[in-house]
C-alpha positions in Angstrom: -23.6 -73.7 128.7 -26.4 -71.5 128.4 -27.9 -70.6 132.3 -31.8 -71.6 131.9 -33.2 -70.1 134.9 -33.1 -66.8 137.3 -29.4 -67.6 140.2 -29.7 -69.6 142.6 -27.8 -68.8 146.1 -26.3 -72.2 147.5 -23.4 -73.5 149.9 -21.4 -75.8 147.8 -20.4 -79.2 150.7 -18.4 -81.3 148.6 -16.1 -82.0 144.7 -16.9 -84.6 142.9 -13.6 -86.7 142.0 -13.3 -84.7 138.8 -12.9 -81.6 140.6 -16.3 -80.1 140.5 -18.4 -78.5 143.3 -21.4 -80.1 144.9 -24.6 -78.3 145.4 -27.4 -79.9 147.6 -30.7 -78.4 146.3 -33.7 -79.9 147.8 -32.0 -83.0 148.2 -30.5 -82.8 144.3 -26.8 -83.0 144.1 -26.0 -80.1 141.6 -22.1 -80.0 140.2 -21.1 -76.7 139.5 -17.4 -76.3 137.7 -15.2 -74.0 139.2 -16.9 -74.0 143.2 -15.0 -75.1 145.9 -16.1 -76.9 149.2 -17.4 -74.2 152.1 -18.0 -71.5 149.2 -21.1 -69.3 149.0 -21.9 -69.1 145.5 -24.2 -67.5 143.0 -25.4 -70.8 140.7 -27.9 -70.6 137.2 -29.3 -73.9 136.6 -28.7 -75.4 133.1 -30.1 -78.0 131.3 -30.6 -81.6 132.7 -28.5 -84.1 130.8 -28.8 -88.3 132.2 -30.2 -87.6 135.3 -27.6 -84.5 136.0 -28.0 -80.9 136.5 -25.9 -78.9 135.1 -24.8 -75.6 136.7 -22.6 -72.3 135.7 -20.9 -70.7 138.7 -22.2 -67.1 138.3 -19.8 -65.5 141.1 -18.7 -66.3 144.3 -20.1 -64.4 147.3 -18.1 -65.9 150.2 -14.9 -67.6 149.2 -13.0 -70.9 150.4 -9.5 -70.4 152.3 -7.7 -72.6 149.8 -9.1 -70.4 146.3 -6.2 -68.9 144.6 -5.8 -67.0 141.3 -5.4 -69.3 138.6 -1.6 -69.2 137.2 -2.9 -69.2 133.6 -5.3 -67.0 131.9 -7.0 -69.6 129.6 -7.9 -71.2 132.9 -11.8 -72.2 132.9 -12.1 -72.2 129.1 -9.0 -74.7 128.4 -9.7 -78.2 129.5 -6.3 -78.8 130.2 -6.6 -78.0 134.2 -9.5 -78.8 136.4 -8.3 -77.6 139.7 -5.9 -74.3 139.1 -8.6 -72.3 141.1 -7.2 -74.6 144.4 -4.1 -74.0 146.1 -2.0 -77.0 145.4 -1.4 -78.0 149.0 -5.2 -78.4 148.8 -5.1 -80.1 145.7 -2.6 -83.1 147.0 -4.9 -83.2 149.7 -8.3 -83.4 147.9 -6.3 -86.3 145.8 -5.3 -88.3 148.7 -9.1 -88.0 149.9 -10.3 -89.0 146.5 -7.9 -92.8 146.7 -9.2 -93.2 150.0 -12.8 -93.0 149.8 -12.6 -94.7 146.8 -10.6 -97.5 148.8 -13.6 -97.2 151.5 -16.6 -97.0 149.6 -15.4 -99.5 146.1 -13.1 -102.0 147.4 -14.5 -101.9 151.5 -10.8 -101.9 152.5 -8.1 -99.6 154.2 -4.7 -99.3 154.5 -3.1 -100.2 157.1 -0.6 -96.8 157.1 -0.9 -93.8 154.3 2.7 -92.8 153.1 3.2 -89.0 153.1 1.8 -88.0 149.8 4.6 -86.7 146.9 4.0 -83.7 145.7 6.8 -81.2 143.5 6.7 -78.1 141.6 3.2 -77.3 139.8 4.4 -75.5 136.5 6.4 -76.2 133.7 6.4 -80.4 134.9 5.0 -81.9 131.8 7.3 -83.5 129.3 4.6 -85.3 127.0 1.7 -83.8 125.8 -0.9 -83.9 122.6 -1.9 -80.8 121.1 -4.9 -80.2 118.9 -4.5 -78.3 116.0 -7.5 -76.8 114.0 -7.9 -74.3 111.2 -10.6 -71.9 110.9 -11.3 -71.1 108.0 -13.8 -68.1 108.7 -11.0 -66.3 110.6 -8.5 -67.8 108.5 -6.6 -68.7 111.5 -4.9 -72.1 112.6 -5.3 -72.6 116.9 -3.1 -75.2 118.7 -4.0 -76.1 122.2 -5.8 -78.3 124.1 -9.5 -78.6 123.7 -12.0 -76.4 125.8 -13.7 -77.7 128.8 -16.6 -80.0 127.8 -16.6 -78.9 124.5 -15.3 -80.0 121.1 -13.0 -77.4 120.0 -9.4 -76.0 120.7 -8.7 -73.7 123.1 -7.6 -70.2 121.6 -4.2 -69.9 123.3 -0.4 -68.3 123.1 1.5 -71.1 125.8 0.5 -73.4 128.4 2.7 -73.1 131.5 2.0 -76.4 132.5 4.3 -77.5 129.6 8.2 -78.1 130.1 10.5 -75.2 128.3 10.7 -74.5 125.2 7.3 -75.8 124.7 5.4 -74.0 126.9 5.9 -70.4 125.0 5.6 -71.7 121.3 1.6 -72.9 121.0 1.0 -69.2 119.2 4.4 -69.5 117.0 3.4 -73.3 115.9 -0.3 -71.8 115.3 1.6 -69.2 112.8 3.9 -72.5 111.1 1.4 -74.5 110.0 -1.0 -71.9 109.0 1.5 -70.7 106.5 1.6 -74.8 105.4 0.0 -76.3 102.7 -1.3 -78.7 105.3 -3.0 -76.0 107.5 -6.4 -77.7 107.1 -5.0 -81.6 107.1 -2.4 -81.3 110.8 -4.9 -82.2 113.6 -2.5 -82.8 115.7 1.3 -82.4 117.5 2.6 -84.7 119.9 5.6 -83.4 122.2 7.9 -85.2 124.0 11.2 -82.9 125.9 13.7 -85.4 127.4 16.6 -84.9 129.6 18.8 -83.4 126.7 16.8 -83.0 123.2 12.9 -82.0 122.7 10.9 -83.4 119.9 7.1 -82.6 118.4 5.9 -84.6 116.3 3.6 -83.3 113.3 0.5 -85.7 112.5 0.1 -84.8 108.6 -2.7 -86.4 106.6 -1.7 -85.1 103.4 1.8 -85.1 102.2 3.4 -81.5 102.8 5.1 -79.7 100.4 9.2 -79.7 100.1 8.7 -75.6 100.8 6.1 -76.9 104.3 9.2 -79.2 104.8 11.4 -76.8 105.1 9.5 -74.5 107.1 8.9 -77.6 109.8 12.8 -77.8 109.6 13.9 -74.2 109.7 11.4 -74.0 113.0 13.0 -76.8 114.9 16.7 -75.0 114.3 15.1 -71.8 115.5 14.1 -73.7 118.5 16.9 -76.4 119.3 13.5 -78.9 118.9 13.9 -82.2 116.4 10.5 -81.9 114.1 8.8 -85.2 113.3 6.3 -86.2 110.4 3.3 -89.1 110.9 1.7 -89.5 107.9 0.1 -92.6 109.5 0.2 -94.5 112.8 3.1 -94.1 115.9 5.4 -96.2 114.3 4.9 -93.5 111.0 6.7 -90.9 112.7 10.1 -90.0 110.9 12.0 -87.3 111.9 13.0 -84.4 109.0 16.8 -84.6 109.0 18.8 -85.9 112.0 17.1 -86.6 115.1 18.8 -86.7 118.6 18.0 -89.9 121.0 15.5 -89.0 123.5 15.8 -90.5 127.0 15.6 -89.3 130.8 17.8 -90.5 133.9 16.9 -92.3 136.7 20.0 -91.2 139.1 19.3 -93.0 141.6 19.8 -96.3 140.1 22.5 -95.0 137.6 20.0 -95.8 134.5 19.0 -94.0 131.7 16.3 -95.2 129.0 15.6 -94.0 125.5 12.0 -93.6 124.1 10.5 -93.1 120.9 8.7 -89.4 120.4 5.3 -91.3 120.6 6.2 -93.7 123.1 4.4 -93.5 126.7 6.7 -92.6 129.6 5.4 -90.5 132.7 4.2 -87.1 131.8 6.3 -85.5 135.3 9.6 -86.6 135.3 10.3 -85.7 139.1 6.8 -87.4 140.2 8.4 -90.4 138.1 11.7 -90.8 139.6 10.1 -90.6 143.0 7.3 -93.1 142.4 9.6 -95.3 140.9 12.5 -95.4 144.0 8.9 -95.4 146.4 7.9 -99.0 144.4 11.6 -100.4 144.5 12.1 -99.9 148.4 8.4 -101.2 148.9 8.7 -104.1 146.9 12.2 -105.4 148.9 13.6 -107.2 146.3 15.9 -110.0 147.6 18.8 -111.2 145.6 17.4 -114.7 145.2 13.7 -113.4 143.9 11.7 -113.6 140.9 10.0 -110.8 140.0 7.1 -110.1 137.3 6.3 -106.9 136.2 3.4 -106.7 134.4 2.6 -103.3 131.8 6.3 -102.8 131.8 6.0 -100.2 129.1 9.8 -99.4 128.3 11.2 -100.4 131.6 10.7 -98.0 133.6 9.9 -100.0 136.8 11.7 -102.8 135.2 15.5 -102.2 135.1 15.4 -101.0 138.9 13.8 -103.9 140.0 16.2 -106.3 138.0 19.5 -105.1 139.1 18.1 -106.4 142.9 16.3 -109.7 141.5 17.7 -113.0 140.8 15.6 -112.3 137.3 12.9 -110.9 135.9 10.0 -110.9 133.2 8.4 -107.9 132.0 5.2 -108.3 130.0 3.5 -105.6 128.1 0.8 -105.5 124.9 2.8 -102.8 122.9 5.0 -104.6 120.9 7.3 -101.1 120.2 7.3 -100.8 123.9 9.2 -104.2 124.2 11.5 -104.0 121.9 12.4 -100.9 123.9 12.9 -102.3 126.5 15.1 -105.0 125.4 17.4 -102.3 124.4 17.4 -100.0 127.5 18.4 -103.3 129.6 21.3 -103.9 127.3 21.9 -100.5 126.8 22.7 -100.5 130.9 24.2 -103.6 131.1 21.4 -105.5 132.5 21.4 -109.1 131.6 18.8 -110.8 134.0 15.8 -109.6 132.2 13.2 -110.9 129.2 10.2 -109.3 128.2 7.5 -110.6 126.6 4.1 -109.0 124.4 1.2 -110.1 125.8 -2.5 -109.2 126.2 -3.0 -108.9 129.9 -6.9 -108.4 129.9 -6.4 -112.9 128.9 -5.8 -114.2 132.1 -4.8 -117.4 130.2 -1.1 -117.2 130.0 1.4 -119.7 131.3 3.9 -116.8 133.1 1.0 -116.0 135.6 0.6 -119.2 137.0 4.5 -119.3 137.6 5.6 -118.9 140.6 6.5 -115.1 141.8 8.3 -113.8 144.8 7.4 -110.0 144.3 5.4 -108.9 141.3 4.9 -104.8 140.3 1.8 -104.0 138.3 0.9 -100.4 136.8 -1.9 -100.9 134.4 -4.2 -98.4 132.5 -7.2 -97.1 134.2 -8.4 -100.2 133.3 -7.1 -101.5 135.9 -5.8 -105.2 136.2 -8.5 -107.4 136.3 -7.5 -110.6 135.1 -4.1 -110.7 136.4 -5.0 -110.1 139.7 -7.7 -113.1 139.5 -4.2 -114.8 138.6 -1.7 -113.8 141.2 -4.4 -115.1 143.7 -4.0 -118.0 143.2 0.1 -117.8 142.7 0.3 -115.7 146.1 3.5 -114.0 145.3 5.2 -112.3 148.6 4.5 -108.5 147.7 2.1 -107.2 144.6 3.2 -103.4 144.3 0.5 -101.9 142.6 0.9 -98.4 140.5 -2.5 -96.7 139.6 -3.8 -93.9 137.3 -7.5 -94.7 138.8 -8.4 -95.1 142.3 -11.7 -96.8 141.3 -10.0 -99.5 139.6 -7.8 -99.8 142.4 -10.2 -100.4 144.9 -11.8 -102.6 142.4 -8.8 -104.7 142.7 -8.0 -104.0 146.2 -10.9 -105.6 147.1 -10.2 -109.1 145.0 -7.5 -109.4 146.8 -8.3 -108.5 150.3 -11.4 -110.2 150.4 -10.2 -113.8 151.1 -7.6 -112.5 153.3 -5.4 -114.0 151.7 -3.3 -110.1 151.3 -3.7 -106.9 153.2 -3.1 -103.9 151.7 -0.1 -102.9 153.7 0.1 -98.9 152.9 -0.9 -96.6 150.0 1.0 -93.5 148.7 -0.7 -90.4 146.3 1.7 -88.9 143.9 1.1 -85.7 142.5 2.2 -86.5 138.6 -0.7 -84.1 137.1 -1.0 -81.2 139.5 -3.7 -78.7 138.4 -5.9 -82.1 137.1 -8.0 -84.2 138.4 -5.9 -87.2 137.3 -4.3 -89.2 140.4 -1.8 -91.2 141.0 -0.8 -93.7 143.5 1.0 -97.2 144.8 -0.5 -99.6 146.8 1.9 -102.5 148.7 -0.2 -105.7 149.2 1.6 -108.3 151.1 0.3 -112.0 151.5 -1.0 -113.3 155.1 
């Protein structure tokens, strides 16, 4: 962004839920990128896009307690990471502050107790990620990344220590593969996955490579120890070139371990995953005799656990793939008291919701869970768990079901899954009055 007028000295009092600063000028809230809350900065005005003024943080004359030196040098041109500039105890913080005023000022409800939030290590935690690739043809040069902040095109970078080992160092070694392709100029894009014992990425090729790009793919996943996968078309496209190891990841706690597909979803923090998912089984107090629903089961990740406590259950999700995984990691652990079903959950017209449920678990898209809440109103199972990726949806739905009184939401955790983001996560326990 190009500044448009002479800097502007202002007292930033507040970040917007995307991690911006907020700048109070004349009674105009201005959101400058990069400022932090009780900062003195040095602000140019920018254009006014919809009703909001843009700002470019020119320096900062008086700094907050909680800025740190950003861990990664592509920090403020990568769009990757919103919030490196805050130190991460501050970031858990600003996240648990961001649920509940969203719970407050959305839904008009509070928890009744906040859990301590869960928080672990901030580098080298993600395990699925999806990598632009672009050529440039004036510089003849091929950059893998992700794309800049608020604009259009890849970030120019070597490794991305957010990224689990041995991804995180090879973004300027794949940039250097698929330049010397055939493909250079039809790849857009490289999905990675790094389980508990193999790694995968996964090569999106609109044009068929070559046998001699083929080999090259090949020869750079023995190099590596990483399995290379070709998409000529949609997820269930992907092939691997040669022999491909299973991909899967533990949950030790409950002695289970699930396999996933490259281009399946699973949580991107594997720690933040196990936690949340032991935080939602204890919560939702399974008894032997229950029935449990879990609804946008994915794979199985909430699933499994929750079934080796419950008389049964049903785990409904929309991706067909996903089911069919997940009929396989309940056999593949032994767990016979399960089905799982592919259904569109924004109908609310489907004959398992109006079942009745002892405890159901629900962790929907940022979406949120519209109909199926309207649903489980009326069914009024014991305990609704509730896993979200959006605290405004949550409240959304907090609210339908507070409202009546015929639930109060019991207590609310944050976890940490994406720290240096924006992105929040966190579990809400609803009981029934």
């Amino acid at each position: 962004m190009r500044p448009q007028a002479n800097p502007v000295i202002a007292t930033v009092v507040d970040l917007t839920h995307d991690g911006e600063g907020v700048v109070d000028l004349d009674g105009h809230r201005v959101f400058v990128p990069g400022a932090l809350p009780g900062e003195r900065v040095e602000i140019a005005l920018g254009k006014r896009r919809r009703q909001i003024q843009e700002a470019w943080l020119v320096r900062v004359l008086e700094p907050s307690p909680d800025r740190v030196v950003p861990g990664c040098e592509y920090f403020g041109r990568c769009g990757g990471c919103a919030l490196q500039h805050l130190e991460h105890g501050a970031q858990v913080r600003f996240k648990q502050e961001t649920v509940k005023q969203a719970l407050a000022r959305i839904g008009h409800v509070e928890p009744e107790e906040w859990l301590p939030a869960a928080s672990g290590k901030p580098w080298n935690y993600r395990r699925r990620a999806r990598l632009g690739v672009k050529y440039v043809p004036g510089k003849d040069r091929v950059l893998v990344g992700f794309r800049e902040r608020s604009a259009p095109y890849i970030t120019d970078m070597l490794r991305c220590p957010v990224l689990m080992p041995p991804i995180d160092g090879l973004l300027g070694e794949l940039a250097d593969l698929v330049k010397a392709t055939s493909v250079r100029a039809r790849l857009p894009q490289i999905e990675a996955a790094v389980a508990d014992k193999a790694s995968a990425l996964v090569l999106r090729v609109l044009d068929a490579p070559t046998e001699a790009d083929r080999a090259a793919f090949a020869a750079f996943g023995a190099r590596h120890d990483i399995d290379m996968y070709l998409q000529p078309g949609g997820p269930a496209t992907a092939a691997p070139l040669g022999v491909a190891r299973a991909l899967s990841y533990t949950l030790p706690e409950f002695g289970l371990e699930l396999n996933f597909a490259p281009t399946d979803f699973v949580q991107v923090n594997a720690a933040m995953n196990a936690e949340l998912v032991a935080t939602a089984v204890r919560l939702a107090a399974v008894q032997p005799t229950d029935r449990v629903l879990d609804l946008y089961c994915g794979l199985g990740n909430f699933s499994l656990p929750l079934a080796q406590r419950a008389r049964e259950l049903t785990g409904v999700e929309g991706d067909a793939a996903l089911v069919a995984r997940a009929v396989k990691n309940a056999g593949l652990n032994g767990i016979g008291n399960t089905r799982f079903l592919t259904a569109d959950l924004m109908q609310p017209e489907w004959g398992f919701l109006r079942e009745s449920w002892d405890v159901v678990v629900l962790d929907p898209p940022r979406t949120g869970a519209e109909a199926p809440i309207a649903a489980l109103r009326k069914t009024q199972p014991r305990r609704i768990v509730y896993v979200s990726c959006h605290p405004g949806t949550l409240a959304r739905d907090a609210a339908a079901l507070t409202s009546d009184g015929a639930y109060r939401l019991r207590l609310v955790r944050v976890f940490d899954m994406f720290p240096h983001t924006h992105h929040v996560e966190a579990l809400a326990l609803f009981e029934r009055n």
